[in-house]
C-alpha positions in Angstrom: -9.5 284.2 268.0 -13.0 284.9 269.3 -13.7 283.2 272.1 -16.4 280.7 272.2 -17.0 281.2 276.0 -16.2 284.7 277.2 -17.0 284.6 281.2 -15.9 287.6 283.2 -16.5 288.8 287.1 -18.8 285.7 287.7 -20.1 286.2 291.5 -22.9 283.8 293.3 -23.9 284.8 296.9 -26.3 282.4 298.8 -28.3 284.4 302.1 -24.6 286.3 302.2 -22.1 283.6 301.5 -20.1 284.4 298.5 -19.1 280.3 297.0 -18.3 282.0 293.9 -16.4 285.4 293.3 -15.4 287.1 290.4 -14.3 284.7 288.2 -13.1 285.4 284.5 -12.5 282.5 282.1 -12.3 282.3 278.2 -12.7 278.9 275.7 -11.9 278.8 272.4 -12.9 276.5 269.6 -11.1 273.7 270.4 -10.0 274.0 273.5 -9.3 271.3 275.7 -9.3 272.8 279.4 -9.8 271.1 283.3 -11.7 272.4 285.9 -10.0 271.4 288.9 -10.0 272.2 292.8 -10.4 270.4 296.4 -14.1 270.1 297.7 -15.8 272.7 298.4 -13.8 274.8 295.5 -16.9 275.9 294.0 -16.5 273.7 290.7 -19.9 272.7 290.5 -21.4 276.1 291.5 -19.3 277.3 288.7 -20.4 275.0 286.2 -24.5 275.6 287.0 -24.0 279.3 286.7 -22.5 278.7 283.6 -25.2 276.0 281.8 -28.0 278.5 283.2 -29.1 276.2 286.3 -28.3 278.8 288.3 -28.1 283.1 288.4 -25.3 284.7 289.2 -25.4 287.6 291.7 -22.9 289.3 289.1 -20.9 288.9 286.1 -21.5 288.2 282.2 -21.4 284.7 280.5 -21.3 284.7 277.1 -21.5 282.1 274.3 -20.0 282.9 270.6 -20.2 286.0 271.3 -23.9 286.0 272.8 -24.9 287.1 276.6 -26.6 284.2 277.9 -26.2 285.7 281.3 -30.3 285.5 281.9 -31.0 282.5 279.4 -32.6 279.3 280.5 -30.6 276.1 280.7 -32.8 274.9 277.8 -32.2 278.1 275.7 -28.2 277.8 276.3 -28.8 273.8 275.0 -30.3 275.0 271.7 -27.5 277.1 271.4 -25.0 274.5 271.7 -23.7 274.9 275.5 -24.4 271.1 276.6 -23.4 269.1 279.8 -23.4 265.8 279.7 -25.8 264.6 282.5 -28.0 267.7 280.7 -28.7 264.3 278.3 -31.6 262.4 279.2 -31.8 259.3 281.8 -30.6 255.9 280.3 -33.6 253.7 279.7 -32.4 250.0 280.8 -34.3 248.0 278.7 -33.6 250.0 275.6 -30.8 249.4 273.8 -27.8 252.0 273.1 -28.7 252.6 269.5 -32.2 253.4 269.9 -31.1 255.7 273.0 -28.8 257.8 270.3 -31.8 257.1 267.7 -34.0 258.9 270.5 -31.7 261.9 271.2 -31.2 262.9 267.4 -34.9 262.7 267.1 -35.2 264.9 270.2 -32.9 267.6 268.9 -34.9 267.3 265.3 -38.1 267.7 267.5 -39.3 265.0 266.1 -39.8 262.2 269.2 -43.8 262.3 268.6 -43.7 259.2 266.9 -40.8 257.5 267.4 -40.1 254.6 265.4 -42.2 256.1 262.7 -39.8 259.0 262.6 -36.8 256.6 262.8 -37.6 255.1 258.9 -38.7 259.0 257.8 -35.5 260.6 259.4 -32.8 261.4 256.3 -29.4 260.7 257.5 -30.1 259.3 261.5 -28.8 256.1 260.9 -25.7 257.6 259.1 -25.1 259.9 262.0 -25.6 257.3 264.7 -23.3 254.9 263.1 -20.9 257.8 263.6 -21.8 258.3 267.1 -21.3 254.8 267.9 -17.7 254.6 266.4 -16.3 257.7 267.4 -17.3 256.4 270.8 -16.1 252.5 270.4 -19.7 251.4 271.0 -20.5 249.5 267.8 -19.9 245.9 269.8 -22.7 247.0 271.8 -25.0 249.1 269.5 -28.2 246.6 269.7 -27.6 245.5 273.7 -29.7 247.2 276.2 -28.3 249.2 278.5 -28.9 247.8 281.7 -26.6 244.8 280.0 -23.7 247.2 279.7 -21.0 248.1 282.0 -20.6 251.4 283.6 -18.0 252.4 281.4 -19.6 251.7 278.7 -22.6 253.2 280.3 -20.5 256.7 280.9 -19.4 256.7 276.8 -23.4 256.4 275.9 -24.2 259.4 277.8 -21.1 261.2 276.2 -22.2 260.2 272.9 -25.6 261.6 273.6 -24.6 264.4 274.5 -22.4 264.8 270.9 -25.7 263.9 269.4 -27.2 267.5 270.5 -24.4 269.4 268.3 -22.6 270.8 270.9 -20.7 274.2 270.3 -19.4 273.7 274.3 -19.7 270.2 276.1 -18.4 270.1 279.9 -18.2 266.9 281.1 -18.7 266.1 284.0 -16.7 264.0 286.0 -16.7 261.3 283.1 -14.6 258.7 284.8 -16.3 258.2 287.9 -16.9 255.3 289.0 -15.1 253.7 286.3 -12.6 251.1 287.3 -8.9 252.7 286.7 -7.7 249.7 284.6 -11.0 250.6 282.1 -10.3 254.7 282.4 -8.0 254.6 279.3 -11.6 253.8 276.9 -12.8 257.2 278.2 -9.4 258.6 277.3 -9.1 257.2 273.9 -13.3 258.1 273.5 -12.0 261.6 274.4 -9.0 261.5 271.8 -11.7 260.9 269.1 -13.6 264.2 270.0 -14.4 266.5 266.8 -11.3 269.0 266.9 -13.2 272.0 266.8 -15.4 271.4 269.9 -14.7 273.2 273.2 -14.3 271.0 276.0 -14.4 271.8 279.3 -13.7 269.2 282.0 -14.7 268.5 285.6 -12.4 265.8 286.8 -10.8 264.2 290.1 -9.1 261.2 287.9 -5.4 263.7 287.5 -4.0 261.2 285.0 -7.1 261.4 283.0 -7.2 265.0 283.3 -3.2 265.3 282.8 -3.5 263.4 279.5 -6.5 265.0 277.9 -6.3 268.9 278.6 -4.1 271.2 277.2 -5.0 274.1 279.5 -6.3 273.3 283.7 -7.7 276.1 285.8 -7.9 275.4 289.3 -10.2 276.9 291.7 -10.1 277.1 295.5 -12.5 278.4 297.6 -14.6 280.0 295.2 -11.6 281.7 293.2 -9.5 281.4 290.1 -6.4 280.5 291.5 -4.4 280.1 288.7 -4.5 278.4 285.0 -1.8 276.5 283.0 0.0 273.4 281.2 -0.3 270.4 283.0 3.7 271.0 283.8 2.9 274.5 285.2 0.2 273.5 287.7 2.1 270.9 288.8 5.3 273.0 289.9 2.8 275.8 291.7 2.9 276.2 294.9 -0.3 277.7 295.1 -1.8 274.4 293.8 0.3 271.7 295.8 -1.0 273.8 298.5 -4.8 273.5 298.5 -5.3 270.8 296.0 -2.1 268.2 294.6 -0.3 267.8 298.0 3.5 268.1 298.5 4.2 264.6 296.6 1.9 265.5 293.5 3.1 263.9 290.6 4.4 265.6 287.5 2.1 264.3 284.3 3.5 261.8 282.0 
């Protein structure tokens, strides 16, 4: 299978420090994968060369087959690479289905005249009832946003970012500051992904990341340390090392 994200030698050097070196990663359609490593891995560095917010010193990133290397964040949007705090700012007083209403409109290019394109817009209400239940947001569809809790707040900007088409979405960090007793919503939110979207992960919450990815790739100090099963990063050595500690737990 082609890969959807083809990333190979990635390097980023700032005035002589090297945070990122030669990495090589492939996604597939699909794919469910975790990006994973202590602070100060280079995760984040990693993930802006990648969505075009910043230039690597070297390497190639690719998209369906596509260099992107030297494309704008915008340009890699259109062409379906999306991050989800890439999705606009919540607006508090507006509520979560105008907010998806607003995003399809944007990706239409259509937003000029907004609730005069809502009634002319085949389909949007169609596709944001679906963004709404794929997400469990229908209870709240018509409350405004600064009435919601953060969880809930975390599933709108997933949703909005699902409302841009995405070919790739990393997510980024979507449990933070989500109480652990609510973390399962994002989990089962997750679950109800479209099967043949790449996801790529960012995540400290290990349960979360040991029940949604199929694949985790760790990174330590700017490096690909290894990639696996949940089962096989757990047993490293390498990984127990610099990231999961000596009493790391196996995933359940």
């Amino acid at each position: 299978m082609t890969a959807l994200l083809d990333v190979q030698g990635l390097s980023k050097n700032f005035d002589g420090l090297q945070v990122s070196a030669d990495i090589t990663l492939a996604l597939h359609p699909g794919e469910r994968c975790a990006l994973i490593g202590p602070n100060g891995a280079g995760k984040t560095t990693f993930v802006n060369l990648v969505t075009g917010v910043l230039a690597p010193s070297a390497g190639t990133i690719r998209l369906a087959g596509q260099d992107v290397t030297r494309l704008s964040a915008q340009a890699r949007v259109r062409l379906g690479l999306i991050r989800s705090f890439q999705v606009a700012r919540l607006f508090r007083s507006m509520t979560v289905r105008e907010h998806l209403e607003l995003a399809v409109l944007e990706r239409e290019r259509k937003t000029f005249r907004l609730f005069a394109s809502v009634r002319r817009t085949p389909g949007l209400a169609d596709e944001v009832a679906g963004l709404l239940d794929g997400m469990g947001l229908v209870p709240v569809a018509d409350t405004a946003v600064g009435a919601l809790a953060y969880g809930q707040q975390r599933l709108l900007e997933i949703a909005l970012a699902l409302a841009l088409k995405p070919k790739l979405l990393i997510l980024d960090e979507p449990a933070a500051g989500v109480p652990h007793s609510e973390s399962h919503r994002i989990l089962d939110a997750l679950d109800r992904l479209p099967p043949d979207l790449a996801v790529l992960m960012i995540e400290h919450d290990m349960d979360l990341v040991f029940r949604f990815a199929k694949r985790i790739v760790v990174l330590a100090q700017g490096r690909l340390l290894c990639s696996g099963t949940a089962q096989e990063i757990t047993t490293d050595p390498r990984v127990r090392e610099v990231y999961l500690g000596s009493r790391a737990n196996a995933p359940h």
